[in-house]
N, C-alpha and C positions, 0 to 999 in steps of 0.2 A: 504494500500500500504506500511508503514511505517514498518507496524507488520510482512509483507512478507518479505520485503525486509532484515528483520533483520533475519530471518527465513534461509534465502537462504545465507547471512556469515555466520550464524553461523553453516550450513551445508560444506557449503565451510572449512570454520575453521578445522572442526573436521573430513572431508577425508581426506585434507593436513597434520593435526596431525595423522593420523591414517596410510597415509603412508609412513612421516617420520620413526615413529616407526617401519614400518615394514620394512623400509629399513637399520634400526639401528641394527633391529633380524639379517636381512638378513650378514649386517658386524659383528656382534659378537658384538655387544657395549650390547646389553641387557643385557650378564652375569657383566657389570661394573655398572648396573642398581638396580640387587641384593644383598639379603645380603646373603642368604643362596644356597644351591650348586647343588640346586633343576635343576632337566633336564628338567620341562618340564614347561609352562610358567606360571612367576608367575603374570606379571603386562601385561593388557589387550593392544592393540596396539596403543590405543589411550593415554593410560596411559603413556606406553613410547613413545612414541614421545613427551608428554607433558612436560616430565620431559627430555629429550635431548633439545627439542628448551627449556626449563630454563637454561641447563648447555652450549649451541652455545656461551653465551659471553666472558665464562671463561675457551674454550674448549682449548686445544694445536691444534696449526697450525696442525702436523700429523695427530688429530683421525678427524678436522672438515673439512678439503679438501675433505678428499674421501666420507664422510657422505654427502658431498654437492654436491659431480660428482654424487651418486650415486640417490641422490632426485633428482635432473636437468633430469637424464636419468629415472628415473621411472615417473616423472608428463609428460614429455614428451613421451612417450611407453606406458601413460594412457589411454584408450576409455575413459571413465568417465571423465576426465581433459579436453580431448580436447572437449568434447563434453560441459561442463557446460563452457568453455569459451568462446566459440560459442553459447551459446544462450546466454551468457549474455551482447554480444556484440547487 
């Protein structure tokens, strides 16, 4: 039970990382993510979301407001979200 349940955050963890970052692409924070000027992408979605929630403590008010309207509105608008908070209730 122990081993599931660790199983199921740390699946939780890594869609909510997964679509932070894609809701990071989505606002253009990605290219603030790289170093080179490449178009097509270089860090996996999970990747950048990881590395946006590290930089959320130190972010300016402007770029983490709308990163945050726009996660509220995508975990909400999720099938997948609404459905794994429902069963885990």
């Amino acid at each position: 039970m122990r081993r599931d349940r660790l199983l199921l955050s740390s699946a939780f963890a890594t869609a909510l990382l997964s679509l932070l970052g894609a809701v990071g692409e989505r606002l253009g924070m990605d290219r603030l993510l790289k170093s080179n000027t490449s178009t097509t992408r270089t860090h996996s979605l999970l990747r950048q979301g990881c590395m946006l929630y590290d930089l959320m403590p130190n972010m300016p008010a402007h770029r983490l407001a709308p990163l945050m309207q726009a996660f509220n509105e995508a975990v909400t608008q999720s099938d997948a979200c609404a459905s794994a908070v429902a069963m885990a209730k």
